[in-house]
mmJSON file of the N, C-alpha and C atoms, coordinates in Angstrom:
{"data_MODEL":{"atom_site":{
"group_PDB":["ATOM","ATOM","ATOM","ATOM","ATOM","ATOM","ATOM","ATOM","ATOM","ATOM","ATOM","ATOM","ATOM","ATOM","ATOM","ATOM","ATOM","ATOM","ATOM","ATOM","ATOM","ATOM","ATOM","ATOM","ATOM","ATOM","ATOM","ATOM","ATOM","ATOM","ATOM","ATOM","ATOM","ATOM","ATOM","ATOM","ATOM","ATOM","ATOM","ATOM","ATOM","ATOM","ATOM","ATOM","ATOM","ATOM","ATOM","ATOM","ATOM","ATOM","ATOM","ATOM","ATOM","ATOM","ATOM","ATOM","ATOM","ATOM","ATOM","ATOM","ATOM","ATOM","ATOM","ATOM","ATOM","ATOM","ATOM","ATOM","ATOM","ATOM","ATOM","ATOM","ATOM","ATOM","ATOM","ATOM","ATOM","ATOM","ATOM","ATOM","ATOM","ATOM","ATOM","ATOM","ATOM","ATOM","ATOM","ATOM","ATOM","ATOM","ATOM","ATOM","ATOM","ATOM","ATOM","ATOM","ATOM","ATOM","ATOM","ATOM","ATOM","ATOM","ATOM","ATOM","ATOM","ATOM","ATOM","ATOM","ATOM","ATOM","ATOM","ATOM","ATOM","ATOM","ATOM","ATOM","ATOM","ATOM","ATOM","ATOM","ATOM","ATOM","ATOM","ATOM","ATOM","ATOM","ATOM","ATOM","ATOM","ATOM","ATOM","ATOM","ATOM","ATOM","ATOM","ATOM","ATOM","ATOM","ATOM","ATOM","ATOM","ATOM","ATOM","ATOM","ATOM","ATOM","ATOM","ATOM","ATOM","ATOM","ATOM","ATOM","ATOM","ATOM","ATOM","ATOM","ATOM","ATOM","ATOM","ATOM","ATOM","ATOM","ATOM","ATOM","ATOM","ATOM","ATOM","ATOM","ATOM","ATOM","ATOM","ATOM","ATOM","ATOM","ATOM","ATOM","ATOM","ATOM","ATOM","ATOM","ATOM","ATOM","ATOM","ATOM","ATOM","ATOM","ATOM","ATOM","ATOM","ATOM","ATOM","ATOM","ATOM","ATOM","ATOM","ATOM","ATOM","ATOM","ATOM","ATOM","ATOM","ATOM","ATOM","ATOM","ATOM","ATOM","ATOM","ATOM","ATOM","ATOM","ATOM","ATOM","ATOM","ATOM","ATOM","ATOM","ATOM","ATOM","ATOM","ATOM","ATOM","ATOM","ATOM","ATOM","ATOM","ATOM","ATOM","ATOM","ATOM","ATOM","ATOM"],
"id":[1,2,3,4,5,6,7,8,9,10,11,12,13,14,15,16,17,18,19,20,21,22,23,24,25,26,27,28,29,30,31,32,33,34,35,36,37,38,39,40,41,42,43,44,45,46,47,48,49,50,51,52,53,54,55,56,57,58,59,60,61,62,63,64,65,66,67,68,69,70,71,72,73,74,75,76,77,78,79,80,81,82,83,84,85,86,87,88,89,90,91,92,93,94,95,96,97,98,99,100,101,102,103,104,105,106,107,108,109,110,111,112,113,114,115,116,117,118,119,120,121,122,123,124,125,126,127,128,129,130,131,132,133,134,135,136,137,138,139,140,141,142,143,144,145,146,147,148,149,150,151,152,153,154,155,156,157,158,159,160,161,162,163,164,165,166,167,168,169,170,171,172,173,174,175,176,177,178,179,180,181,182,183,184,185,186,187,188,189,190,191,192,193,194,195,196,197,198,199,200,201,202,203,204,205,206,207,208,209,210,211,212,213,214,215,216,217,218,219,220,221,222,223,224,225,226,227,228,229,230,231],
"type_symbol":["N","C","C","N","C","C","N","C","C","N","C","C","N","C","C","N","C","C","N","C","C","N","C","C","N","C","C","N","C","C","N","C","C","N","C","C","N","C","C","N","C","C","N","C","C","N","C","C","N","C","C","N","C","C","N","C","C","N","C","C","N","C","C","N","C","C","N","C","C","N","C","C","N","C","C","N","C","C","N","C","C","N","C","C","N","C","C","N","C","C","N","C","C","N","C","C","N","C","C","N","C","C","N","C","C","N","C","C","N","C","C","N","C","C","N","C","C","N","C","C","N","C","C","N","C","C","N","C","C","N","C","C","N","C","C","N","C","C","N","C","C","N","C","C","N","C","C","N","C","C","N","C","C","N","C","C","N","C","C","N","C","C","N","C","C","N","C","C","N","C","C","N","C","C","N","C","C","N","C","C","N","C","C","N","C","C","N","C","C","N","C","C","N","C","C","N","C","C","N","C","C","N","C","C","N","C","C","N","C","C","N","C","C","N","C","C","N","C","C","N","C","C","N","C","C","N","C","C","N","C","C"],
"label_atom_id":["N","CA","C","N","CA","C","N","CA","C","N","CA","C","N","CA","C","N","CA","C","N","CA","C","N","CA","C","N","CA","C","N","CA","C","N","CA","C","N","CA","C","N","CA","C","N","CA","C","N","CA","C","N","CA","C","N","CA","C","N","CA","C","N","CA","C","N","CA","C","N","CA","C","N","CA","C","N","CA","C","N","CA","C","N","CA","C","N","CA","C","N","CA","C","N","CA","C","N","CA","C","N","CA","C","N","CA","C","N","CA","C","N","CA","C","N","CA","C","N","CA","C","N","CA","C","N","CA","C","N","CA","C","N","CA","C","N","CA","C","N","CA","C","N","CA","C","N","CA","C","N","CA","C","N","CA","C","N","CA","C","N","CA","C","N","CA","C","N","CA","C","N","CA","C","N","CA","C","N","CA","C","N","CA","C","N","CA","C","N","CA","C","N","CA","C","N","CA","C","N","CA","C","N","CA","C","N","CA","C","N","CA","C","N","CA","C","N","CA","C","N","CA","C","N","CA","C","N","CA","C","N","CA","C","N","CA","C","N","CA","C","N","CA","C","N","CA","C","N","CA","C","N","CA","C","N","CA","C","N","CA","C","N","CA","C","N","CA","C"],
"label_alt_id":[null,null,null,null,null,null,null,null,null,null,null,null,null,null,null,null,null,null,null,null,null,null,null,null,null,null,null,null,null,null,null,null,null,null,null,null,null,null,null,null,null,null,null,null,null,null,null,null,null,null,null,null,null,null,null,null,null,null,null,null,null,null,null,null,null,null,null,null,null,null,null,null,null,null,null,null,null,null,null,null,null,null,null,null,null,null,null,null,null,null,null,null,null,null,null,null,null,null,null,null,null,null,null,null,null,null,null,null,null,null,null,null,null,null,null,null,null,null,null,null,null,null,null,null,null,null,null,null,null,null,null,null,null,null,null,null,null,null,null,null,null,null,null,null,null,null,null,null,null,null,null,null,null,null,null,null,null,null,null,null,null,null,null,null,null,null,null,null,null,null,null,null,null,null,null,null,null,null,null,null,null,null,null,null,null,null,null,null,null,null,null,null,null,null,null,null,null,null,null,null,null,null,null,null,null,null,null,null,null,null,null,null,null,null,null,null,null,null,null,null,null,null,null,null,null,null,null,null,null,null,null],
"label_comp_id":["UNK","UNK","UNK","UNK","UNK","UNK","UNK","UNK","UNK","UNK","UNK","UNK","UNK","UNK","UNK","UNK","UNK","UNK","UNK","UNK","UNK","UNK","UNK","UNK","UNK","UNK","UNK","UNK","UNK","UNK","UNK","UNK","UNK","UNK","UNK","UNK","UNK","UNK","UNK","UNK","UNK","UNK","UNK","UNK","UNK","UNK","UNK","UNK","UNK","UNK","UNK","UNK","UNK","UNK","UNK","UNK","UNK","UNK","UNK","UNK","UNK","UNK","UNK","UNK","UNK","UNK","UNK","UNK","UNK","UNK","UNK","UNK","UNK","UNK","UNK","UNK","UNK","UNK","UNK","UNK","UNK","UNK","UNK","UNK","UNK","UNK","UNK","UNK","UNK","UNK","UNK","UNK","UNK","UNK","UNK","UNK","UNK","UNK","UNK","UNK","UNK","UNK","UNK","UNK","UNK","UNK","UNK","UNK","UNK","UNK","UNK","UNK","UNK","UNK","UNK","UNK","UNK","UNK","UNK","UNK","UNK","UNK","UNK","UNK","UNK","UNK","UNK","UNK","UNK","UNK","UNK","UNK","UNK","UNK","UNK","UNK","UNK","UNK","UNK","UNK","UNK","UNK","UNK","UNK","UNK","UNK","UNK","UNK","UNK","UNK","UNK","UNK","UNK","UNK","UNK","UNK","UNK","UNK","UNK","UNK","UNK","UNK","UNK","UNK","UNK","UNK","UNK","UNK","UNK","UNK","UNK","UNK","UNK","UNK","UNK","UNK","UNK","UNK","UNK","UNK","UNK","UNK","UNK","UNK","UNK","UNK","UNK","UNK","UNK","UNK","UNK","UNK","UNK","UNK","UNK","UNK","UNK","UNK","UNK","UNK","UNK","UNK","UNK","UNK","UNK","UNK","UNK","UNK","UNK","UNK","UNK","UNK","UNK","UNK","UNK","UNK","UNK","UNK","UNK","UNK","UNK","UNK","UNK","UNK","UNK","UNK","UNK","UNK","UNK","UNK","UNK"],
"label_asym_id":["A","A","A","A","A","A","A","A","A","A","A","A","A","A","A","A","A","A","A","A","A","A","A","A","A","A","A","A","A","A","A","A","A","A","A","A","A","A","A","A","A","A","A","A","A","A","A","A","A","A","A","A","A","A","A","A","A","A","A","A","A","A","A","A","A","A","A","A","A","A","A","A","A","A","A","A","A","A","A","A","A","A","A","A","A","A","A","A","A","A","A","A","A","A","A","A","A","A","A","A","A","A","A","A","A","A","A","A","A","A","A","A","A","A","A","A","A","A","A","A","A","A","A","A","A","A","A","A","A","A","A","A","A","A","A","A","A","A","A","A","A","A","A","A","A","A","A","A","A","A","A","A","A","A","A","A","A","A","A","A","A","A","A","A","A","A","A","A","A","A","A","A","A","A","A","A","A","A","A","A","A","A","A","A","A","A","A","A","A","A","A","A","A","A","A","A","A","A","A","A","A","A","A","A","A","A","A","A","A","A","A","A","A","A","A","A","A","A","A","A","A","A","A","A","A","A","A","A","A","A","A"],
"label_entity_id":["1","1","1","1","1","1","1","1","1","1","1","1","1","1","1","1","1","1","1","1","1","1","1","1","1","1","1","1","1","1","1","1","1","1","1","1","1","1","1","1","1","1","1","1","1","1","1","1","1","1","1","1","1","1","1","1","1","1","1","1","1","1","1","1","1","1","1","1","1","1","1","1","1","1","1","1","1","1","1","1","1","1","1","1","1","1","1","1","1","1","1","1","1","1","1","1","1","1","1","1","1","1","1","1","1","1","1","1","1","1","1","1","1","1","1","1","1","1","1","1","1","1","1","1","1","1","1","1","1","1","1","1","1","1","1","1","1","1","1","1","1","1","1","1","1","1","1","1","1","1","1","1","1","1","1","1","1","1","1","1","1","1","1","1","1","1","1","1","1","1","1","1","1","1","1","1","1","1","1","1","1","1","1","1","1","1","1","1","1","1","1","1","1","1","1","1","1","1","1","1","1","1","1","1","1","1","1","1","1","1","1","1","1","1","1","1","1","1","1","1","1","1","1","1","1","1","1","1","1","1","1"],
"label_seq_id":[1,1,1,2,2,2,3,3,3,4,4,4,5,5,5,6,6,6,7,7,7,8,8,8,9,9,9,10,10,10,11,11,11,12,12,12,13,13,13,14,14,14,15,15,15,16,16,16,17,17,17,18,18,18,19,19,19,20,20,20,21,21,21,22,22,22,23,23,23,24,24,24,25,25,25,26,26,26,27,27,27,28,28,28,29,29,29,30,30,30,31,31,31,32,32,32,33,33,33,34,34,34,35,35,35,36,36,36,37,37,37,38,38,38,39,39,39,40,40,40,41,41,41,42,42,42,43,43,43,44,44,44,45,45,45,46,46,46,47,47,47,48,48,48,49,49,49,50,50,50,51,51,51,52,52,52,53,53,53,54,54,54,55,55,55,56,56,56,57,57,57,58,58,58,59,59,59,60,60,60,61,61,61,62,62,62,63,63,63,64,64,64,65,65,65,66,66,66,67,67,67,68,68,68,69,69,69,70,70,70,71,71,71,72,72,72,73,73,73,74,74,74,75,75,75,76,76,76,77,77,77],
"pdbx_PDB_ins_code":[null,null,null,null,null,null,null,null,null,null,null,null,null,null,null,null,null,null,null,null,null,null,null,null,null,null,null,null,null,null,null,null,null,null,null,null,null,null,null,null,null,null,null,null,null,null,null,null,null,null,null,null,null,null,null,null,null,null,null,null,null,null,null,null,null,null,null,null,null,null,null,null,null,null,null,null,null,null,null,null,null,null,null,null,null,null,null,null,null,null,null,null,null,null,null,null,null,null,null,null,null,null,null,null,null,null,null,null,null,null,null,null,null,null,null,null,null,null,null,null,null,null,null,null,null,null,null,null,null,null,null,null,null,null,null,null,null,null,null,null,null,null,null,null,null,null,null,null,null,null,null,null,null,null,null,null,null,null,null,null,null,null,null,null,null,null,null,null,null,null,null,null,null,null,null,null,null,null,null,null,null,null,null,null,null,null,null,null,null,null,null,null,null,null,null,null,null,null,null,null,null,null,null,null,null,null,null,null,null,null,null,null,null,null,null,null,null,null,null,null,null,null,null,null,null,null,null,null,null,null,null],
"Cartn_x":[0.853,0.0,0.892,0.343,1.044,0.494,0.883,0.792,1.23,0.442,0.737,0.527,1.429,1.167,1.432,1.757,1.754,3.022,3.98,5.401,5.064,3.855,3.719,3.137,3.114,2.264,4.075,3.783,6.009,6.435,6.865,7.383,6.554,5.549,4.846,5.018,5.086,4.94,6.137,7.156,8.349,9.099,8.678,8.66,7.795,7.146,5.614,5.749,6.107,6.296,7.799,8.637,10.178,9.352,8.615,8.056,7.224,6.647,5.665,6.943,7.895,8.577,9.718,9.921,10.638,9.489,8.293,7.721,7.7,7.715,7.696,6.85,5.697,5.116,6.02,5.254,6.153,5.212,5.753,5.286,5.666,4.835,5.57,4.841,5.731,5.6,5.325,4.22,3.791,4.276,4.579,4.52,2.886,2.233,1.374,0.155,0.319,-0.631,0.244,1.301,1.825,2.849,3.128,4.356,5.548,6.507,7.66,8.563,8.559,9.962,8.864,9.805,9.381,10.316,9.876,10.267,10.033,11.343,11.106,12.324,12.158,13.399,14.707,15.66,16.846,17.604,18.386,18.774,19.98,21.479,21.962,22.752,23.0,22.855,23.819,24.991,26.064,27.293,27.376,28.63,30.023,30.611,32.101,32.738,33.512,35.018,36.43,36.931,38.29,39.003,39.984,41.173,41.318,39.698,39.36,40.398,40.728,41.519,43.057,43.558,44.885,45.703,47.074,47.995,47.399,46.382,45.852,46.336,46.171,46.622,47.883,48.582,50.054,49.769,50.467,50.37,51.885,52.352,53.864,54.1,55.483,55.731,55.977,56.126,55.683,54.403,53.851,51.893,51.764,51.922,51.54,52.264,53.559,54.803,54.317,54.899,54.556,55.839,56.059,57.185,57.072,58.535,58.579,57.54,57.284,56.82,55.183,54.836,53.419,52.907,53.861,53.908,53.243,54.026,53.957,52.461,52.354,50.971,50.077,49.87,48.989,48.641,49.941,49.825,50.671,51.111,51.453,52.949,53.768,55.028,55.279],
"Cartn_y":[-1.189,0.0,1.243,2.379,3.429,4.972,5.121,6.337,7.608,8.493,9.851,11.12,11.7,13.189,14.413,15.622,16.673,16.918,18.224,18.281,18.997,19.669,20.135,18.811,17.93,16.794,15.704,15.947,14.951,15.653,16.823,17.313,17.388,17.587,17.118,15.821,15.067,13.767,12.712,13.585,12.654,11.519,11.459,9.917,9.05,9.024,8.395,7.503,8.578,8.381,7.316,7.56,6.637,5.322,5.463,3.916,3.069,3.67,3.122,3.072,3.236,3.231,1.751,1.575,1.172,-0.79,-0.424,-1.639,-2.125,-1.437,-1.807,-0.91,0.181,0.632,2.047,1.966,2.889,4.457,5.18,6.716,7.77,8.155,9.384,10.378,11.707,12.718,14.029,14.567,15.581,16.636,17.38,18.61,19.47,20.429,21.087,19.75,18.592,17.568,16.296,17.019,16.069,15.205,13.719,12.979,13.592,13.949,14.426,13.831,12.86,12.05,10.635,9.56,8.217,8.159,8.0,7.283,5.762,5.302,3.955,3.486,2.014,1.46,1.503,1.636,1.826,0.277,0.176,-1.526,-1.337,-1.569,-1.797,-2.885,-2.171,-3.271,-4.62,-3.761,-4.836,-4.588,-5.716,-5.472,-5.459,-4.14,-3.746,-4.881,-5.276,-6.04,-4.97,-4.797,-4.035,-5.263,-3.963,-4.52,-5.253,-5.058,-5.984,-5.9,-3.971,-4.207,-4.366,-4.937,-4.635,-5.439,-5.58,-5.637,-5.682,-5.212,-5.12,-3.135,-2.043,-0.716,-0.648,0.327,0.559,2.132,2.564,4.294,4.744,5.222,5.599,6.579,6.494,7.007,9.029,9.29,10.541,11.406,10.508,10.254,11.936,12.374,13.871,14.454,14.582,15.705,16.6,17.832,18.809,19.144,19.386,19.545,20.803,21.336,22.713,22.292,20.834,21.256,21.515,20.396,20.777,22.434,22.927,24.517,25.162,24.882,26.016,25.273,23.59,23.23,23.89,24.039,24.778,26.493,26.637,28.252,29.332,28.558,28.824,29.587,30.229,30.129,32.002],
"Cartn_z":[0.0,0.0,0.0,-1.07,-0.941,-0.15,0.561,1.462,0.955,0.429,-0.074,0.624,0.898,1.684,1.893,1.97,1.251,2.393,2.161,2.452,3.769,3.859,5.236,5.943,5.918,6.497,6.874,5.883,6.028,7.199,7.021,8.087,9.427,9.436,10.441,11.266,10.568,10.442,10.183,10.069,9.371,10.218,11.602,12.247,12.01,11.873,12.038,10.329,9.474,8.25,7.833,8.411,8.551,8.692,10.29,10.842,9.652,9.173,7.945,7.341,6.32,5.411,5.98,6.946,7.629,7.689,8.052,7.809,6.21,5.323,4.387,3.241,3.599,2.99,2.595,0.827,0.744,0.658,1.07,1.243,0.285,-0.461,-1.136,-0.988,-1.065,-0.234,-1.639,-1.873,-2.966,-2.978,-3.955,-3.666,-4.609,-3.921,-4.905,-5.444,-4.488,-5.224,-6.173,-6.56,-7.944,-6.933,-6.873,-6.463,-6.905,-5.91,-5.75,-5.556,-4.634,-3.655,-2.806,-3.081,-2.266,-1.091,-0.176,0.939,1.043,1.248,1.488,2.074,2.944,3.776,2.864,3.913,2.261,3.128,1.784,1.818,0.822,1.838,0.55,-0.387,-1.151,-2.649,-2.116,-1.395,-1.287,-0.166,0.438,1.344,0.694,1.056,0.571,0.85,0.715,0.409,0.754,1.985,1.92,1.34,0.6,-0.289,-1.351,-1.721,-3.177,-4.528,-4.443,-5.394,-5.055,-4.374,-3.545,-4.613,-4.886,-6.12,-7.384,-7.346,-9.024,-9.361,-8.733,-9.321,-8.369,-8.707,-8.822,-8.551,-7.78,-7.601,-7.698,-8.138,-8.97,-7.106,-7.074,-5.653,-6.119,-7.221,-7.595,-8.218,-7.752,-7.861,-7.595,-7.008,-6.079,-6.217,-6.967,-7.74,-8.489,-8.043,-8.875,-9.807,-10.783,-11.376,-12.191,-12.755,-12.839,-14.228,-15.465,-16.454,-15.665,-15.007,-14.922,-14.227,-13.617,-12.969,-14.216,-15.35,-16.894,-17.312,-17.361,-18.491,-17.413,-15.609,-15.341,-14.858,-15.663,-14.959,-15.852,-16.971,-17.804,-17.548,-18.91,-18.665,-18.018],
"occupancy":[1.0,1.0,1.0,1.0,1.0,1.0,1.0,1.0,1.0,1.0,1.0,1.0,1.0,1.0,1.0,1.0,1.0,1.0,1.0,1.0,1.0,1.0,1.0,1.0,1.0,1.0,1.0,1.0,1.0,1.0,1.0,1.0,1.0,1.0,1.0,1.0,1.0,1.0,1.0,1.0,1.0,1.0,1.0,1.0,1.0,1.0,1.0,1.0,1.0,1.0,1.0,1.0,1.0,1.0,1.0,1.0,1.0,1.0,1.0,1.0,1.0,1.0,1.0,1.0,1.0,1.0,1.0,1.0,1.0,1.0,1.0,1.0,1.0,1.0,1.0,1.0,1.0,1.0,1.0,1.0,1.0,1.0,1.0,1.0,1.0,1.0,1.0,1.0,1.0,1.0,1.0,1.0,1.0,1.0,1.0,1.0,1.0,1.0,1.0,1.0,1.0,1.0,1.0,1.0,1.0,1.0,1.0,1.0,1.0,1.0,1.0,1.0,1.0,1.0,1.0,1.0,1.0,1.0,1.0,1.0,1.0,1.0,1.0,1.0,1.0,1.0,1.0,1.0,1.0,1.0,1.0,1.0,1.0,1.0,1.0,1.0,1.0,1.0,1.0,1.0,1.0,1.0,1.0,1.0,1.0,1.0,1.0,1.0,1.0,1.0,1.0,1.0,1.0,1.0,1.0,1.0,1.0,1.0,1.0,1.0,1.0,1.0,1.0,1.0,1.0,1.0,1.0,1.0,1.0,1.0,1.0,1.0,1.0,1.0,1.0,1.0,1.0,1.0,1.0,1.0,1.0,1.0,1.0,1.0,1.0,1.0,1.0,1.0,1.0,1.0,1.0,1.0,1.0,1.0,1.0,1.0,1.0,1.0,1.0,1.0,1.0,1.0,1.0,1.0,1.0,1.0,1.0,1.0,1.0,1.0,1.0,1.0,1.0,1.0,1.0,1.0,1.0,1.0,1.0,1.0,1.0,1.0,1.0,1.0,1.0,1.0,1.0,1.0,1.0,1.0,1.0],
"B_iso_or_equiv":[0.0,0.0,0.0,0.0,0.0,0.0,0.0,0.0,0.0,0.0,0.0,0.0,0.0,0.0,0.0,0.0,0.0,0.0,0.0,0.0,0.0,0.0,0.0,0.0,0.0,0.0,0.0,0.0,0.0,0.0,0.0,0.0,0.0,0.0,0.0,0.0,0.0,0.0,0.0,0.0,0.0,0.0,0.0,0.0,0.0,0.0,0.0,0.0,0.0,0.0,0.0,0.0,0.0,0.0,0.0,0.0,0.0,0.0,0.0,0.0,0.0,0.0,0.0,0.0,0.0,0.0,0.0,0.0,0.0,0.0,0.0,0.0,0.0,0.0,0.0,0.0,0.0,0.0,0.0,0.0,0.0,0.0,0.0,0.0,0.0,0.0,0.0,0.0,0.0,0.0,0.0,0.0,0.0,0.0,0.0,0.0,0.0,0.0,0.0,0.0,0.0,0.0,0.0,0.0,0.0,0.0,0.0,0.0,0.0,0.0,0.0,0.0,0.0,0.0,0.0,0.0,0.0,0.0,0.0,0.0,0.0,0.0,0.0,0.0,0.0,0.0,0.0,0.0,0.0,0.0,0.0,0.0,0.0,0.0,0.0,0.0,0.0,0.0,0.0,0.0,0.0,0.0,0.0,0.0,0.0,0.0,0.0,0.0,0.0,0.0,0.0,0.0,0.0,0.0,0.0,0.0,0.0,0.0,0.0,0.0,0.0,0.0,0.0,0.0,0.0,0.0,0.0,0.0,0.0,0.0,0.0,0.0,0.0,0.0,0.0,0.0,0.0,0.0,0.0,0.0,0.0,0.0,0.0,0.0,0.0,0.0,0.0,0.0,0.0,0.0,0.0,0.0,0.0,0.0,0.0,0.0,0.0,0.0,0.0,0.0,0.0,0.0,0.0,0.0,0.0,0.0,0.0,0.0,0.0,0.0,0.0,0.0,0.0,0.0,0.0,0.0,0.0,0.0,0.0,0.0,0.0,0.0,0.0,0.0,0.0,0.0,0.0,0.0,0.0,0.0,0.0],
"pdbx_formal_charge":[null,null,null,null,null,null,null,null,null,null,null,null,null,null,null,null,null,null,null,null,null,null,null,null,null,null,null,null,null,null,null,null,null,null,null,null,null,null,null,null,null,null,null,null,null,null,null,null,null,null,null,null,null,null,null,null,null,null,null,null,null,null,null,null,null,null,null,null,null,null,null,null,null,null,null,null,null,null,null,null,null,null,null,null,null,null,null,null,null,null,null,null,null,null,null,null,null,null,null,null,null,null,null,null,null,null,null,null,null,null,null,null,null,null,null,null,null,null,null,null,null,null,null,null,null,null,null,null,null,null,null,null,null,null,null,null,null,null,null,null,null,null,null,null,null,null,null,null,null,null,null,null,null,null,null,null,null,null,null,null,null,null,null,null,null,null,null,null,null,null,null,null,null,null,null,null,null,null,null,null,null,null,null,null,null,null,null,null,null,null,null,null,null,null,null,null,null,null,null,null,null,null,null,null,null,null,null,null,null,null,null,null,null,null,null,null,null,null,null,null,null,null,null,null,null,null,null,null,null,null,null],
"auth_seq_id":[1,1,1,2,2,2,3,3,3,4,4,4,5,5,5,6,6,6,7,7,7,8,8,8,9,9,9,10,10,10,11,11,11,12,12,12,13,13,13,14,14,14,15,15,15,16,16,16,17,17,17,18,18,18,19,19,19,20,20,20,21,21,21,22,22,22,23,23,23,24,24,24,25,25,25,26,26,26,27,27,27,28,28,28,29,29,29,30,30,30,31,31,31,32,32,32,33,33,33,34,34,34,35,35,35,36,36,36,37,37,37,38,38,38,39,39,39,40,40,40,41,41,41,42,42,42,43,43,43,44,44,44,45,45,45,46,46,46,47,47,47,48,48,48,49,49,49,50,50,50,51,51,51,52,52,52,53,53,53,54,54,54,55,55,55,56,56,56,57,57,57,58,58,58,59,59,59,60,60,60,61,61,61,62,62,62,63,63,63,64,64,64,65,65,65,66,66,66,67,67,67,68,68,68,69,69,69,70,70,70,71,71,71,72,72,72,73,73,73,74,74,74,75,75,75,76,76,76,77,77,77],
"auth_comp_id":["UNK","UNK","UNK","UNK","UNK","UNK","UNK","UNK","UNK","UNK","UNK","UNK","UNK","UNK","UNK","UNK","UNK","UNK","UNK","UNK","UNK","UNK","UNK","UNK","UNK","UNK","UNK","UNK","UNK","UNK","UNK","UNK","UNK","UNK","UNK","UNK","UNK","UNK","UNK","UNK","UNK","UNK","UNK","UNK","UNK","UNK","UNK","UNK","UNK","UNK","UNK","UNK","UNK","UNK","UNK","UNK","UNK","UNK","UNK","UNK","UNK","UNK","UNK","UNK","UNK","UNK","UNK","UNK","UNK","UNK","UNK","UNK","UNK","UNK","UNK","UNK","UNK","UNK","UNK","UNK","UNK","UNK","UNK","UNK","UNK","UNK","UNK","UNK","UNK","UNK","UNK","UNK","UNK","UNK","UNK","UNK","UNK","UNK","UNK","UNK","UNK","UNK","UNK","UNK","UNK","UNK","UNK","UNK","UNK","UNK","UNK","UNK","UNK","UNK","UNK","UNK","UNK","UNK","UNK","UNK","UNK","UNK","UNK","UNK","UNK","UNK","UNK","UNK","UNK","UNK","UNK","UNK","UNK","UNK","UNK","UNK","UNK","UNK","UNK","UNK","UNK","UNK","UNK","UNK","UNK","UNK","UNK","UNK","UNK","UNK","UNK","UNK","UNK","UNK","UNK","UNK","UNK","UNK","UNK","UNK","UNK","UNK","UNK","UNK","UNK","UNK","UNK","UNK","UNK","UNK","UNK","UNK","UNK","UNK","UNK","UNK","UNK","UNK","UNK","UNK","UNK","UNK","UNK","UNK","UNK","UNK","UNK","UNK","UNK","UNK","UNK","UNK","UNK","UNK","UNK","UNK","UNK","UNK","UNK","UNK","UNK","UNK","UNK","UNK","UNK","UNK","UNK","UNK","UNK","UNK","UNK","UNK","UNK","UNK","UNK","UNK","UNK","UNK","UNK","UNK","UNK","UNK","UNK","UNK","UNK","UNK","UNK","UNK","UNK","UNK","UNK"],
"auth_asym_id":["A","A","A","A","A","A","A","A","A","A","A","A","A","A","A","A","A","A","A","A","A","A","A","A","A","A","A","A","A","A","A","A","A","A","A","A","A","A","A","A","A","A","A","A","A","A","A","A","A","A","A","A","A","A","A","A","A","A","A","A","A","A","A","A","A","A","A","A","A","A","A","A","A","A","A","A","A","A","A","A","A","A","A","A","A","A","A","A","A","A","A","A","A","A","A","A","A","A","A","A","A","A","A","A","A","A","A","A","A","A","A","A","A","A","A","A","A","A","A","A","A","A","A","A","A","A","A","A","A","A","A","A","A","A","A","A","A","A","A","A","A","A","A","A","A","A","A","A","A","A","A","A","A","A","A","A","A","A","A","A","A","A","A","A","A","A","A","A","A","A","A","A","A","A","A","A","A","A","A","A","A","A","A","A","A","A","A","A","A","A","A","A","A","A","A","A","A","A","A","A","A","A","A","A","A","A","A","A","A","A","A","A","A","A","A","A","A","A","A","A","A","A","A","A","A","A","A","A","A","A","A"],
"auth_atom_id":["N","CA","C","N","CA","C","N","CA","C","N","CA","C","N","CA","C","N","CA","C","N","CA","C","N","CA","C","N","CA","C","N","CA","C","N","CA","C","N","CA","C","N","CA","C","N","CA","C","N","CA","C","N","CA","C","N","CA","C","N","CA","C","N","CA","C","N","CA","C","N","CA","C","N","CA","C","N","CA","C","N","CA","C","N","CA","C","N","CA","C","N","CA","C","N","CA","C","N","CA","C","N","CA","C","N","CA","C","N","CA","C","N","CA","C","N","CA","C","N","CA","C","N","CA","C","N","CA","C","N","CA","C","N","CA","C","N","CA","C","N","CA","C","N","CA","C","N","CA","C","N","CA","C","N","CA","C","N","CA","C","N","CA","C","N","CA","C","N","CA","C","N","CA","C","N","CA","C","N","CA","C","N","CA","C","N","CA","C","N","CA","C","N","CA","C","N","CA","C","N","CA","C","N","CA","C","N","CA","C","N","CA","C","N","CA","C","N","CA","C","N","CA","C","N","CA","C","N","CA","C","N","CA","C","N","CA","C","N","CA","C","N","CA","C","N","CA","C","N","CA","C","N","CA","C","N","CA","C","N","CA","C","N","CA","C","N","CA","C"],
"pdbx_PDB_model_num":[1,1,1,1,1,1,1,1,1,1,1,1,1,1,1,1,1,1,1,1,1,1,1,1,1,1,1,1,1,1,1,1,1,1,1,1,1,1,1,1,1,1,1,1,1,1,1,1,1,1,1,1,1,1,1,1,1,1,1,1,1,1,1,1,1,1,1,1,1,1,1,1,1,1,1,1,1,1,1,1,1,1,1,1,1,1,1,1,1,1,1,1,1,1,1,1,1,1,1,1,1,1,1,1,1,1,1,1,1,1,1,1,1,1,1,1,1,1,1,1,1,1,1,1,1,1,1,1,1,1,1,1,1,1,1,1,1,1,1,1,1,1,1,1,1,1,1,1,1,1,1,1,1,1,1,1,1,1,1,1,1,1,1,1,1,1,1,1,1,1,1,1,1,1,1,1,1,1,1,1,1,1,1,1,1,1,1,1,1,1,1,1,1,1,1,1,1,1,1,1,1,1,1,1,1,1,1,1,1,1,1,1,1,1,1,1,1,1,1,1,1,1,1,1,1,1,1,1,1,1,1]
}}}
């Protein structure tokens, strides 16, 4: 079931409204009458992995050098 309600009513209401969103129903919130924005439980897609990419990229140890050419390509001569 969808629950629709106007932005002074959200804010009014914007616990009450989480709890419903949170069981599962989803809420969207109007502006002027017309659907604007859904509220709904957020879920996400996927659990990170640290170090997924670890010896696959290479960062050069002058990664962050500024050198006199790049001084001139950004600031000219």
């Amino acid at each position: 079931m969808t629950k629709t309600v106007n932005v002074y009513e959200a804010k009014t209401q914007l616990s009450k409204l989480i709890e419903r969103a949170l069981a599962g129903e989803d809420v969207v919130i109007a502006r002027a009458g017309k659907p604007a924005v859904r509220l709904v439980k957020w879920e996400p897609s996927h659990a990170r992995v640290p170090g997924l990419w670890q010896g696959r990229v290479h960062i050069a140890d002058d990664f962050d050098g500024f050198t006199e050419r790049d001084e001139r390509d950004w600031y000219g001569e």
